[in-house]
Backbone bond lengths (Angstrom), bond angles and torsions (degrees), N, CA, C in turn:
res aa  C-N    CA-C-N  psi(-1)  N-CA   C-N-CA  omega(-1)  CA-C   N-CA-C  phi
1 X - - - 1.445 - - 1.539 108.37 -
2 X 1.342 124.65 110.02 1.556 129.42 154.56 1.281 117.22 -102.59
3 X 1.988 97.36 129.15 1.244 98.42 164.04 1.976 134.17 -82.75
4 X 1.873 99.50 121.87 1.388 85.24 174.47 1.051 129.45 -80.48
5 X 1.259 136.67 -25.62 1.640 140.84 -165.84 1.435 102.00 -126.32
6 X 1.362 124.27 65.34 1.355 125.26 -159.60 1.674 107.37 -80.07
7 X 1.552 126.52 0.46 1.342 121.16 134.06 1.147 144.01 -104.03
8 X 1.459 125.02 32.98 0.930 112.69 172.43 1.914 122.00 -102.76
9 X 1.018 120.09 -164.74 1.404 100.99 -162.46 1.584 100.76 -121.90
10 X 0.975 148.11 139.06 1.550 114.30 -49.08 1.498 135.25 -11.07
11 X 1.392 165.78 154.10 1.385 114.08 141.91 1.549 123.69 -75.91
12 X 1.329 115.12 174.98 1.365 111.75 -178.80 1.357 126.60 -87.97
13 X 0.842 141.14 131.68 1.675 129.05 -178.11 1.683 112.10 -137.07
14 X 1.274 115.20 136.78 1.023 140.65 158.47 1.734 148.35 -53.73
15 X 0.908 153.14 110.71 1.748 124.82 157.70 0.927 126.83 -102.73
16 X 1.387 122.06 110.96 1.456 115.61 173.55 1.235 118.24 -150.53
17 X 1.551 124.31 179.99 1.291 114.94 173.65 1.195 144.66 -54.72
18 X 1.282 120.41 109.02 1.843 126.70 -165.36 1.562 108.57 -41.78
19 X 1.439 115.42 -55.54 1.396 111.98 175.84 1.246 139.52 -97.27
20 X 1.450 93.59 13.50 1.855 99.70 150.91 0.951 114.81 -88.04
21 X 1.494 122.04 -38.20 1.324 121.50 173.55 1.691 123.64 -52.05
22 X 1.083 126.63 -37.07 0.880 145.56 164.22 1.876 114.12 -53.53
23 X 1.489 105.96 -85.59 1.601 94.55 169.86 1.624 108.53 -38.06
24 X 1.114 136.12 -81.67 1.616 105.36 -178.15 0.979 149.89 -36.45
25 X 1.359 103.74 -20.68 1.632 126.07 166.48 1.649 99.91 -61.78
26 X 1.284 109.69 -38.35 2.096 108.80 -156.46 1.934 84.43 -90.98
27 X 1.553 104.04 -21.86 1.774 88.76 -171.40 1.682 117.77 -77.25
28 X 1.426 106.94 -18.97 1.494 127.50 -167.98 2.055 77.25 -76.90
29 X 0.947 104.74 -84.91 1.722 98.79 -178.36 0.923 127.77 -25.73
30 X 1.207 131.04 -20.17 1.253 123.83 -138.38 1.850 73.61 -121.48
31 X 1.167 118.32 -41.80 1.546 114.54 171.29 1.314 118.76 -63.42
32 X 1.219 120.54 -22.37 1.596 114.32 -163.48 1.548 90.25 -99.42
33 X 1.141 109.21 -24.41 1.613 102.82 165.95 1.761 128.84 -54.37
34 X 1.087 100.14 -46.05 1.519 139.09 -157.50 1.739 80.77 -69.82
35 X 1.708 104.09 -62.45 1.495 97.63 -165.02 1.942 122.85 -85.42
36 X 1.369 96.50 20.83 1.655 103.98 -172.46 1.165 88.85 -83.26
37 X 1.194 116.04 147.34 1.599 145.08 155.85 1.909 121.66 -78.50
38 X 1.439 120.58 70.05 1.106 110.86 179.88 1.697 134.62 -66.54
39 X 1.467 115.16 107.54 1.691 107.51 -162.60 1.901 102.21 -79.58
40 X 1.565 112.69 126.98 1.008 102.52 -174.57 1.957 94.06 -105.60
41 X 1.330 100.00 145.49 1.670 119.76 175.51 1.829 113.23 -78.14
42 X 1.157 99.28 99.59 1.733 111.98 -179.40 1.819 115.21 -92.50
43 X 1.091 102.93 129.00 1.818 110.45 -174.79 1.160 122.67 -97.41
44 X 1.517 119.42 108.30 1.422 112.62 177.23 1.664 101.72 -97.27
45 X 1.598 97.07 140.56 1.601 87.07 176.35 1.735 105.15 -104.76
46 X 1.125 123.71 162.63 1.720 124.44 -178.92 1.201 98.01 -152.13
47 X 1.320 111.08 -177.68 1.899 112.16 -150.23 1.568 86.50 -154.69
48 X 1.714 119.30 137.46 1.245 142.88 165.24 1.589 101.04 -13.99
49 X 1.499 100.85 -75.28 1.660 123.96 178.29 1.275 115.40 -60.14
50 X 0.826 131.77 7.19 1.433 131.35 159.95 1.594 128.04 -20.48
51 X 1.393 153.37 107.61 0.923 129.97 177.38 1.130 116.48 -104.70
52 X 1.440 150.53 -172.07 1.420 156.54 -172.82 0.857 111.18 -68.63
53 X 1.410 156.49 -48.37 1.287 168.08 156.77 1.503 98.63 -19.29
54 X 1.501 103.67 -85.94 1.256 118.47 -179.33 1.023 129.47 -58.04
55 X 1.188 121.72 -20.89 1.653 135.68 173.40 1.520 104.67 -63.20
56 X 2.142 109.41 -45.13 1.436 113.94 -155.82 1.887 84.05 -67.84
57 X 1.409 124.00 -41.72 1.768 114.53 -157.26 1.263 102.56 -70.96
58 X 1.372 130.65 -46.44 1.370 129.51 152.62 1.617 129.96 -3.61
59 X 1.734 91.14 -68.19 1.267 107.54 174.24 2.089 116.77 -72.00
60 X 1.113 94.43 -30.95 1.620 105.42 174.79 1.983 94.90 -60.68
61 X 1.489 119.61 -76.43 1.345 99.07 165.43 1.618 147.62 -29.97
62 X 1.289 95.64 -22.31 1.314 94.65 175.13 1.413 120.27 -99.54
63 X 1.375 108.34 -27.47 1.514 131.40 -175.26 2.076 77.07 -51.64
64 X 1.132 116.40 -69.73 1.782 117.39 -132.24 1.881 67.55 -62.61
65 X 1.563 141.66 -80.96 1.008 111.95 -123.79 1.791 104.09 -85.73
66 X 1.566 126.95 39.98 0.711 138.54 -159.97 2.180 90.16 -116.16
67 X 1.301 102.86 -30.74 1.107 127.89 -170.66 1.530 118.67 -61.55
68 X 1.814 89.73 -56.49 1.087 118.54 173.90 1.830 130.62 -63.18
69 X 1.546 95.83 -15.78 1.191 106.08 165.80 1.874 116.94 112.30
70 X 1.330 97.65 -3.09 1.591 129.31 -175.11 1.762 109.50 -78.72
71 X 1.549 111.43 137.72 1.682 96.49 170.27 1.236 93.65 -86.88
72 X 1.526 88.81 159.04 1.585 98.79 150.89 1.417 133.13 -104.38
73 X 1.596 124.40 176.99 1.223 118.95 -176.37 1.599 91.90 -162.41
74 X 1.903 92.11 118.45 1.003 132.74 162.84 1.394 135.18 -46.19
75 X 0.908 147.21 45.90 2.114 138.76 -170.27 1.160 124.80 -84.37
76 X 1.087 133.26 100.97 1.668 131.85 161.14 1.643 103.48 -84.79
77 X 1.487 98.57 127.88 2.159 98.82 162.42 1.402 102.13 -87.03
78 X 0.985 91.12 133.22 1.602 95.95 145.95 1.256 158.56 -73.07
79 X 1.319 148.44 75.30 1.831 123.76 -145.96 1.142 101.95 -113.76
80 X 0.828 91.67 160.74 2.039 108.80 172.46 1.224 115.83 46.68
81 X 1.306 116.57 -120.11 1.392 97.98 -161.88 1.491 98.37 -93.27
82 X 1.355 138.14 -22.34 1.327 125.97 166.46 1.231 128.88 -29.58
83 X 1.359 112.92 4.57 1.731 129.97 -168.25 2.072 94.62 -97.73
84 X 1.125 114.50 4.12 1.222 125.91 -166.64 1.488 100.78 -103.77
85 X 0.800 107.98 -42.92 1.877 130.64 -142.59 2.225 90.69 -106.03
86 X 1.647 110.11 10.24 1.866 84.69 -160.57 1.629 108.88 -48.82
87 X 1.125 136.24 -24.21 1.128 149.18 -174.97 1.892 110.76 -25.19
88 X 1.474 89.07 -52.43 1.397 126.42 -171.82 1.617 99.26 -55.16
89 X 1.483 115.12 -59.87 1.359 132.45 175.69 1.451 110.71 -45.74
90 X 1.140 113.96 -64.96 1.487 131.40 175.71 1.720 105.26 -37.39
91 X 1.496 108.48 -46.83 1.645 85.55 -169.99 1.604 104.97 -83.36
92 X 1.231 112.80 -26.96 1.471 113.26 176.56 1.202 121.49 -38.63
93 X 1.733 108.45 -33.09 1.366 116.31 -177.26 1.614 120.78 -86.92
94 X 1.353 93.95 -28.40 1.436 111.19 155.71 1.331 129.22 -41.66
95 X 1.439 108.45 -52.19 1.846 132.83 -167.76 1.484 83.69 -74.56
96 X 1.288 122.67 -44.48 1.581 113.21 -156.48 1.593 115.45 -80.44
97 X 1.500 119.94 -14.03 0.985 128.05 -174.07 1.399 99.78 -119.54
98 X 1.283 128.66 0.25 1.913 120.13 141.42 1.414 104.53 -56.47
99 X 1.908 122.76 -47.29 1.206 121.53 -135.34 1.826 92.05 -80.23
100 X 1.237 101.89 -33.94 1.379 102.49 167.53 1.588 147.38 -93.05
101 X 1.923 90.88 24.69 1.447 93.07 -164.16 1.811 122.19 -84.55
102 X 1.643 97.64 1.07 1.882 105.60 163.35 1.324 109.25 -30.53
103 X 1.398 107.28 -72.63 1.539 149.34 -150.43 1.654 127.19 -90.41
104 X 1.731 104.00 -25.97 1.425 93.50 -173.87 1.913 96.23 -145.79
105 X 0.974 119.13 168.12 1.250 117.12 152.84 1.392 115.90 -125.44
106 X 1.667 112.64 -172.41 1.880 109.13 -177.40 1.336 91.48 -103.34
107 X 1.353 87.22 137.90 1.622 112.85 160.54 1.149 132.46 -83.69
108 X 1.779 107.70 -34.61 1.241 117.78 167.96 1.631 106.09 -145.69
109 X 1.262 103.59 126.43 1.411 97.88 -177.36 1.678 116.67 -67.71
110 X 1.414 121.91 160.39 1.205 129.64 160.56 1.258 132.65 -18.57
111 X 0.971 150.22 121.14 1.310 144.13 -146.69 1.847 102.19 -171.87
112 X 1.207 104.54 128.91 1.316 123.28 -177.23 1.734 115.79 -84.83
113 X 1.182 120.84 99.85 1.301 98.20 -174.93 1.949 100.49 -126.22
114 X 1.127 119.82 107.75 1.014 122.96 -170.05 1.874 136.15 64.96
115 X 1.026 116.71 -119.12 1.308 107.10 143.87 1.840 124.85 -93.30
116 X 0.922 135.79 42.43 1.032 144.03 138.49 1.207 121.68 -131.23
117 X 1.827 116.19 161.86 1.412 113.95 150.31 1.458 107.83 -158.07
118 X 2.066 84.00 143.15 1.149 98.76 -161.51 1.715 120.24 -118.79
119 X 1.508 132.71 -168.16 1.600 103.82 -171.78 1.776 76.21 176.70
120 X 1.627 105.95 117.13 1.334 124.59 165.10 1.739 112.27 -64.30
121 X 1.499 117.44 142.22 1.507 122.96 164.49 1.768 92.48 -118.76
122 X 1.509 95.04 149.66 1.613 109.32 171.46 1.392 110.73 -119.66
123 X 0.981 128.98 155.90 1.484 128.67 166.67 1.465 96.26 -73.55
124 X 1.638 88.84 150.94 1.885 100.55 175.67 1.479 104.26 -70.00
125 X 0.917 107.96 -62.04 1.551 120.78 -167.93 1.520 112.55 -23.67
């Protein structure tokens, strides 16, 4: 006996087979599985020194897997003494997420965490 409408008043109850019930139970899963959309997180790395050029192919990489339906994630390292200067980093990440602002917005802004910092883009869509 399974109950289907286990609030309503009576509740409702059923009889039927335990392990059919069951395989449909694992087949409904096994569909909602099938039809989930998993977003996978893609890493572009970029550098303090960055210049425009390189910034624009950068941004061309990210654009396609931005396309594809994937976030992205932003990283600049830091070394040496550029660990002085993160400021510098920060706008880079800035410039890079103008260059991509058609297509994506931030998810998480820039954020300094040690020697790196990093800052999620999402697709709009």
């Amino acid at each position: 006996m399974v109950k289907i409408v286990p609030n309503a008043q009576p509740p409702v109850c059923k009889i039927i087979d335990y392990s059919k019930y069951k395989y449909e139970q694992s087949k409904k899963e096994k569909e909602m599985k099938r039809n989930q959309k998993v977003i996978e997180i893609k890493e572009v790395w970029l550098s303090m020194t960055i210049d425009i050029g390189d910034l624009n192919t950068k941004a061309n990489i990210a654009r396609k897997f931005l396309k594809d339906g994937n976030k992205v994630k932003a990283t600049i390292r830091m070394r040496g003494r550029q660990q002085a200067y993160a400021s510098q980093g920060v706008e880079v990440m800035r410039r890079f997420a103008e260059i991509l602002a058609d297509i994506a917005k931030i998810d998480k802004q820039p954020v300094t965490e040690g020697r790196n910092i990093s800052m999620f883009l999402a697709p709009l869509n």
